[in-house]
C-alpha angles and dihedrals in degrees: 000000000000087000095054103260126141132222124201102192152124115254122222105176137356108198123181088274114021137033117221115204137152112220113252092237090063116027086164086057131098123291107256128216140212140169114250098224074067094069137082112176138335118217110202131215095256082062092247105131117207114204107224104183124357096170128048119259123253095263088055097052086042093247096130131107132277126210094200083054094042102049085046081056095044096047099045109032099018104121086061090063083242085142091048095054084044100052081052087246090128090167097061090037086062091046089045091050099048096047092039085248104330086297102305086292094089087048095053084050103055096038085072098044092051089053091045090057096244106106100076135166120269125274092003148025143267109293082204127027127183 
């Protein structure tokens, strides 16, 4: 684990967020999960050891987004696609940039979806919501 811990444990499935296990003591028992930023390296049985994560995630380091920043962006600035490259969405931004918004209409739009919660960044969520 990042805070030193040791787990001593079976795993059943790594997926690109959690890892499932069972602890060795118990094989019958319940599937454990964890989440995989919480994790710094496995060492297998064979003695091979895999890193999972050397380097904090971007939550960790405050580099995530937040929905307060990004409605402020969308409201001010929106028809320059500014919310769009922020988000991390550079496609729409361009197209943003290039139809002053899509007209007006597109910022409307995604004023309310940003306030909704369903415009998101790619690939993650808000770090802080309001």
């Amino acid at each position: 684990m990042k805070n030193g811990d040791e787990i001593k444990a079976k795993i059943t499935e790594i997926t690109p967020k959690e890892i499932k296990y069972k602890k060795c003591n118990g094989s019958d028992g319940p599937v454990i999960t964890i989440s995989k930023n919480s994790v710094f390296s496995i060492l297998y049985a064979d003695g091979s050891k895999e890193i999972i994560s050397s380097k904090k995630s971007s939550n960790e380091l405050g580099e995530g987004k937040s929905q307060l920043i990004t409605v402020l962006l969308c409201f001010f600035v929106g028809y320059l696609g500014i919310h769009r490259f922020y988000l991390g969405h550079t496609a729409m931004g361009i197209l943003y940039l290039l139809t002053f918004g899509l007209c007006g209409i597109g910022v409307l739009i995604d004023f309310i979806l940003i306030i909704t919660g369903d415009l998101k960044p790619k690939n993650e969520d808000y770090t802080d919501k309001f």
